[in-house]
N, C-alpha and C positions, 0 to 999 in steps of 0.2 A: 796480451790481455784480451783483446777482441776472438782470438782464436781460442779460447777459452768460454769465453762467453756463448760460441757458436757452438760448442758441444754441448755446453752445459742446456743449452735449451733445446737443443736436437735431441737430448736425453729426455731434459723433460715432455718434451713432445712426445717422446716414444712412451714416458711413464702414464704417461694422460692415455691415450690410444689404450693403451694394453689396460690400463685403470677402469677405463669405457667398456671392452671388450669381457672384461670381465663381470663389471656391474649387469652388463646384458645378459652374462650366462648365468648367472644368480636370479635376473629378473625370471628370466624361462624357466629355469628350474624350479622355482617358487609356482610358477600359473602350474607346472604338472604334479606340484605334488599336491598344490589346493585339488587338481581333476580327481586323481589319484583318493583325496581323505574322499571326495564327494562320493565316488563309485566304492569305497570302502563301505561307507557310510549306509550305502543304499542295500548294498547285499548283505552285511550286519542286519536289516531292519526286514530283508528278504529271507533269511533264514531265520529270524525272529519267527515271523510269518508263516514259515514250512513247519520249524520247531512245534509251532503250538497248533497247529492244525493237526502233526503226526504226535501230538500226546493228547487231542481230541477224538480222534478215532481209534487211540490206542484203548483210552478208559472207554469208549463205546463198546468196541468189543471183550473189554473186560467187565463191565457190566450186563454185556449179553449172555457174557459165562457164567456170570453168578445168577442169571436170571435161571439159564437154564438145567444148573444144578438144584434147584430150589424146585423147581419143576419136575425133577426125575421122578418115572411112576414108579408106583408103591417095590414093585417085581426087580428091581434094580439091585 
């Protein structure tokens, strides 16, 4: 009986450890993929950014076009 007992809790010893070692690899995992949404997040809101500055200067120079058809002299 006693040599039963001594496995049985050498097992569980060993189920705790590896139970631990695992909850740690979850822990880490979890902090890289929060890093991960954040730098997502950031270059989402950086091409937001690019996006609408390159469709500000788009309808600029499409407004430059229409100015300057509007403008063609008469001989055209």
């Amino acid at each position: 009986m006693s040599e039963k007992m001594v496995d049985l809790e050498t097992r569980l010893m060993e189920l705790e450890r590896q139970h631990q070692e695992l909850s740690d690899v979850v822990a880490d995992q979890w902090k890289i993929i929060d890093a991960l949404r954040g730098s997502l997040s950031q270059h989402k809101d950086r091409i937001g950014v690019l996006e609408a500055a390159q469709g500000a200067k788009k309808s600029e120079a499409a407004s430059s076009i229409d100015e300057a058809r509007e403008n063609i002299p008469p001989h055209y």
